[in-house]
N, C-alpha and C positions, 0 to 999 in steps of 0.2 A: 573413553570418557562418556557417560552418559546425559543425554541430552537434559535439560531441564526446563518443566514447563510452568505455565504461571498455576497459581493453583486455579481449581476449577471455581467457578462458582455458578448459582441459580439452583432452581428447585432440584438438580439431583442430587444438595448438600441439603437440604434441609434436614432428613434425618441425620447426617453425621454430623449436626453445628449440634443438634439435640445432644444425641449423646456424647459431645463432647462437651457439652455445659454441663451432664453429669459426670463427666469423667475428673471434669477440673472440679467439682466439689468433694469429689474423693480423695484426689491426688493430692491437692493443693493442702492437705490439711493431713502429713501422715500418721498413722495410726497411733504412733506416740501422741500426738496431741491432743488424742481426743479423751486420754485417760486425765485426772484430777489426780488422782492417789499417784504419788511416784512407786512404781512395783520394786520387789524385790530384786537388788542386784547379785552376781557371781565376778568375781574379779579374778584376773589370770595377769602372769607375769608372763610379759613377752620382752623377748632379747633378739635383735635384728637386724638388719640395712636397709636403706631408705635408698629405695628405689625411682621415686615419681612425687614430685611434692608440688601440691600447687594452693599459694599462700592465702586464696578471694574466695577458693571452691574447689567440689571436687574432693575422691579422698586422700589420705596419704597409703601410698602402695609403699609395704615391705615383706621384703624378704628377712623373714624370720626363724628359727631355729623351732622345736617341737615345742607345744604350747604342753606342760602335763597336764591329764585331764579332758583337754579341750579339744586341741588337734593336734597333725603331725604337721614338721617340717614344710613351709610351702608358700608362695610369693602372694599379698592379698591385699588389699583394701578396706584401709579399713576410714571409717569418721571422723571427725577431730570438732568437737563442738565448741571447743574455746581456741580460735583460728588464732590467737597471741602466741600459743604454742609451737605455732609452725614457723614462727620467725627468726631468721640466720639458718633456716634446716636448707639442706639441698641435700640431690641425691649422691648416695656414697656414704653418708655419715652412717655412721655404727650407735643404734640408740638403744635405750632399754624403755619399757612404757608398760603401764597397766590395761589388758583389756576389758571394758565392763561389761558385761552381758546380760539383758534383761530380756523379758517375753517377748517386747518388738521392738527389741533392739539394739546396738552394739556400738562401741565406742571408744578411742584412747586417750587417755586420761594421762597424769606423769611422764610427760617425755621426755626423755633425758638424756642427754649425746655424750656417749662415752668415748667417743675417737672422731674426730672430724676427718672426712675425706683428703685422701691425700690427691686426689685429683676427680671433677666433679664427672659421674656417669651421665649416660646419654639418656634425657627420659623418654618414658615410652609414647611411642606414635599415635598423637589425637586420633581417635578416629572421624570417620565423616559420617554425620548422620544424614538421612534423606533429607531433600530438601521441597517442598509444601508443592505437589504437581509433577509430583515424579510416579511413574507408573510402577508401579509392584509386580516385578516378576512374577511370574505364572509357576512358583517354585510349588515342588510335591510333597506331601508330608505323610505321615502314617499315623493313624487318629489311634485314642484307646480301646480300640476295636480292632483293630489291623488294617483298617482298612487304608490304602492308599487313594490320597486325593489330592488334589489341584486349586494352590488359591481360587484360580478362576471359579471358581464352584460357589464363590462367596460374594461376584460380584453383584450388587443391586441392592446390598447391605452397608450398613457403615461398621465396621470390622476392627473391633480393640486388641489388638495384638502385643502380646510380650513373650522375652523369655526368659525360663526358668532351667533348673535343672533337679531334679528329685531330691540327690543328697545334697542340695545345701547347708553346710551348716549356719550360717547366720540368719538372725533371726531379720535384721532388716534388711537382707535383700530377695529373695526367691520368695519365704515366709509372708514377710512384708507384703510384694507382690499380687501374693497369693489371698490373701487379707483383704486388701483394697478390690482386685475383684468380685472376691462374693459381695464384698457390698454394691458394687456395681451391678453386678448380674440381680442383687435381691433389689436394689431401688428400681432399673429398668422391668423387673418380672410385676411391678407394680401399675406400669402402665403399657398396657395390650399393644396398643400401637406402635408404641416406640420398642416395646420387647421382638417386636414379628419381623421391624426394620433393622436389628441389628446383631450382632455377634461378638463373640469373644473366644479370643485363641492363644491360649497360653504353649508357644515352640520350646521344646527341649531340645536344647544341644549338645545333649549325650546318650548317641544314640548305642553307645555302646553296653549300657545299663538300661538308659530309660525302655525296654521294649512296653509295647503296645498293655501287657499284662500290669507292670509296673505302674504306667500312666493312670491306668483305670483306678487300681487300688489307690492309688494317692490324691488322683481328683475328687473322690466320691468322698472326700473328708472335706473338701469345700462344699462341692454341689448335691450333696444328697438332700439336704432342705427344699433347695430353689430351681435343681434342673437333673434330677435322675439319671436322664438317659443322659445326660451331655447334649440335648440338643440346641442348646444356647450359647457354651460352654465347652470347647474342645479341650484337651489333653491330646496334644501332637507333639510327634517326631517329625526333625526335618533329617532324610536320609545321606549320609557320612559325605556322598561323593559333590553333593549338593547346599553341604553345609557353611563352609569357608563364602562360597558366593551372597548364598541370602545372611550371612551375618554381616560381611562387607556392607551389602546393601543398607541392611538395618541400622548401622552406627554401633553392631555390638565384637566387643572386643574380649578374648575367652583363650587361656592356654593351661594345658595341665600342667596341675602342681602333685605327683602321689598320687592316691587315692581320690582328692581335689581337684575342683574346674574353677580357678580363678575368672571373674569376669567380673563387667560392666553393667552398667542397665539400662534396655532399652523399651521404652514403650512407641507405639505408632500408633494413630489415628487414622484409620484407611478409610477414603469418603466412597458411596454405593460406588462411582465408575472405575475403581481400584485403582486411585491414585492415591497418594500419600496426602492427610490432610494437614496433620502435626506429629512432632515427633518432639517424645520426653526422653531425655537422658538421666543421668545421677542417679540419688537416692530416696 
């Protein structure tokens, strides 16, 4: 069990309440919202079982058969923005639903139960997210350079941390992610002081694909505007043997499906003395 402290406070948070009062102007508002025009949609029939339903929040996780088109066969989470839909579902039910797919962002639409469970499955185990005063392991990662390095390396920063993984296909989760921090990185590169105090580190949890080569090429479609070199802005692997631990830690939850890495989302707020300040879940 790991110990839990109060969170810190005094001037060695001042920079991370900073960029966390920018982080929440980004977050709080996601990239769907800030568009007027509703964008073009793409719509896929999916046929599946309901895995994980939860009726307040959160998404509906199924297991669904091959989407044509879209993807293959593979257990996922997806949206549900009219939560009236989700009522009498539990997991087990055999449903059919439309998936809708726009530039940022994704959604089910039509849910429709063709076979009611004949006994309800086990849902899947909450995870725990950190808790505001907990200390961030000293976990190693390999940047898009190759290089291997040690959170520690980051302490005295206020440190936004998330993760992703390359082949995402949905537009609102990795995509998304990825979105919101260039705006981050481009509002903080606006002010000297609070850019020199803080950091940002997007972890891959597939180290099996994402190498160091990989990272680079696909960070440099965020950062090549606001931070070239990545010196603001990492693309990191966390290494296989060390991966299960620091996801634990983080609140992030992740199993293959195929070619797919089903997951969750986790963002952290790390204040300069590497404790955990806040932590975002969902979507």
């Amino acid at each position: 069990m790991r110990a839990t402290h109060r969170a810190p406070t005094g001037k060695p948070l001042q920079n991370g309440l900073a960029a966390f009062l920018v982080l929440v102007a980004v977050l709080t508002c996601p990239v769907a919202c800030r568009h007027k025009a509703e964008p073009p949609s793409r719509r896929y029939h999916l046929k599946g079982t309901v895995i994980d339903v939860s009726p307040n929040s959160g998404p509906l996780v199924v297991s669904h058969e091959a989407i044509p088109g879209f993807m293959g066969a593979m257990t996922m989470g997806y949206a549900v923005r009219d939560r009236r839909a989700l009522a009498g579902l539990s997991a087990g039910d055999e449903i059919t639903a439309d998936v809708v797919v726009q530039d940022d962002g994704s959604w089910l639409e039509n849910i429709v139960v063709v076979k009611k469970a004949a006994s309800r499955l086990q849902a899947l185990t909450p995870v725990r997210p950190p808790e505001p005063g907990e200390t961030v392991p000293d976990f190693s990662f390999v940047n898009q350079y190759g290089r291997t390095e040690h959170f520690s390396r980051l302490h005295g920063k206020a440190v936004l941390l998330t993760f992703i993984y390359t082949r995402c296909p949905l537009p609102d989760y990795c995509p998304r992610m990825n979105l919101n921090f260039a705006e981050i990185n481009l509002a903080l590169s606006r002010r000297k002081q609070l850019y020199s105090a803080t950091h940002l580190l997007s972890v891959s949890f597939d180290p099996k694909h994402d190498t160091p080569s990989v990272l680079k090429s696909y960070g440099q479609d965020f950062t090549a505007k606001t931070d070239p070199g990545f010196h603001h802005w990492e693309f990191v692997v966390v290494p296989q043997q060390e991966l299960r631990q620091v996801a634990q830690f983080f609140g992030l939850s992740y199993w293959q499906e195929g070619a797919q890495i089903v997951h969750s989302m986790s963002t952290t707020l790390v204040a300069p003395d590497g404790r955990v300040y806040k932590w975002y879940g969902g979507q």
